[in-house]
N, C-alpha and C positions, 0 to 999 in steps of 0.2 A: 905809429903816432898815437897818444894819446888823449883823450876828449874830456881830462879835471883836472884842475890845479887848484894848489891848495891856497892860491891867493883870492880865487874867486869868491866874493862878495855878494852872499847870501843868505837869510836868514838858517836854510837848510844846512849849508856847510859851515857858516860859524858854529851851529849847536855838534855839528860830526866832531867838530876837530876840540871843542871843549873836552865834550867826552872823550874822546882818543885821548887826550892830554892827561885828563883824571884814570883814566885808563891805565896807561903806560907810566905815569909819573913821569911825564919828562916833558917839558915847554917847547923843547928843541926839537923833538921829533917830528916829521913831515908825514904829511896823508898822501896818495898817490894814487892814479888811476882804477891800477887793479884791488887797492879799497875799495875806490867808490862801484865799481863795478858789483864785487863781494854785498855790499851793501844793497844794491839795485837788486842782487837775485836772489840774494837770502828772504830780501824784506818781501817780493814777488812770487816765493814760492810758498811764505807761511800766507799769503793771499788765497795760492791754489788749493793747498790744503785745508784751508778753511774752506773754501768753496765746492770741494772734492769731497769734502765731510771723512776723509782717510789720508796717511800716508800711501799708500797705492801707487807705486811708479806709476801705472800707464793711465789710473785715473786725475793724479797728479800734474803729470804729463802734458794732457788734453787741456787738465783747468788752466794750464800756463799763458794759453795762447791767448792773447788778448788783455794781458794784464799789464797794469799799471802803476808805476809810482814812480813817487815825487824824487827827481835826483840832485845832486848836490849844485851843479852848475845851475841850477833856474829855468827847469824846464820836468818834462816828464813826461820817463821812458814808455815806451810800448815792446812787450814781450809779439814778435811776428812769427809765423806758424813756421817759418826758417831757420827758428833757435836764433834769430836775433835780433838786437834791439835798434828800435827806430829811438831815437835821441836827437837832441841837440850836439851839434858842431862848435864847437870854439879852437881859433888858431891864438896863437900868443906868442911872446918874445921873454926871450930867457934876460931877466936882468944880473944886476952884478951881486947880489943877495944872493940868487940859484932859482928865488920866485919868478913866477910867469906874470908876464903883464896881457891882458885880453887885447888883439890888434882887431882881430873880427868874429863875429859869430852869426851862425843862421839865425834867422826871427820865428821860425819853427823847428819842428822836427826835420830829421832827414833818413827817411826809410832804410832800415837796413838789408843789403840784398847779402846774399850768401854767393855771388858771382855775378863779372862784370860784364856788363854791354856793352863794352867797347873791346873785349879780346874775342875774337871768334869763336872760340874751342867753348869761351864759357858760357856766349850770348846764350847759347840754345840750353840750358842747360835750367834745370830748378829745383830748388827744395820746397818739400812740403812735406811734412812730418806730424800733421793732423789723419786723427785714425778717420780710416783704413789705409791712411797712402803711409809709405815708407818711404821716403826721399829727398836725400839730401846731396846725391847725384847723379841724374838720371834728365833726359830729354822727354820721358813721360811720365807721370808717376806709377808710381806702381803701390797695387795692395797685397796687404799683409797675408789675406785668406788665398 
């Protein structure tokens, strides 16, 4: 499932899909999830780096967690110490164009978990991948040293 559509109506995704358009040269071409995604982490990671004062994988890394920015659908992501991001939810209906029409959306974020509570095997289960723990499947975490 995915959580953009390039119909949604917002000052952040009209100015994406402008530039996309001048970009590509072409009116007809569509933006799609794993854009906006592309967009959320590029634009999140030159944050880190800024904030890391290096490229530095592992201090890059660290600076990730907890970062922020503005996404296309009308709200704004959180980088979670699980590698993933707490967003906004939009469901929609595929019209006769191919565009999505919005039926419903959260009025916040919706945390992102790296595994379910509702299947056994995963409840127990967590990531955290803030130093010193290494864990992105494991019942406890575990460290690095």
């Amino acid at each position: 499932a995915w959580n953009y559509f390039m119909s949604i109506e917002t000052p952040e995704n009209s100015a994406f899909i402008k530039k996309w358009h001048a970009f590509i040269k072409d009116k007809k071409r569509v933006t799609n999830d794993p854009m906006e995604a592309h967009y959320i982490g590029f634009n999140m990671w030159a944050q880190a780096v800024k904030q890391a004062g290096t490229t530095s994988v592992d201090a890059v890394r660290q600076a990730m967690y907890g970062q922020k920015f503005k996404n296309l659908t009308g709200g704004v992501a959180v980088m979670n110490i699980n590698h993933h991001l707490s967003k906004p939810v939009v469901i929609g209906e595929i019209q006769e164009d191919g565009q999505m029409e919005t039926v419903w959306r959260t009025e916040g974020v919706v945390k992102g978990d790296a595994w379910s509570d509702f299947i056994p095997e995963s409840a127990k289960l967590t990531a955290d991948w803030t130093y010193p723990w290494v864990c992105g499947n494991c019942e406890k975490p575990k460290h690095l040293n």
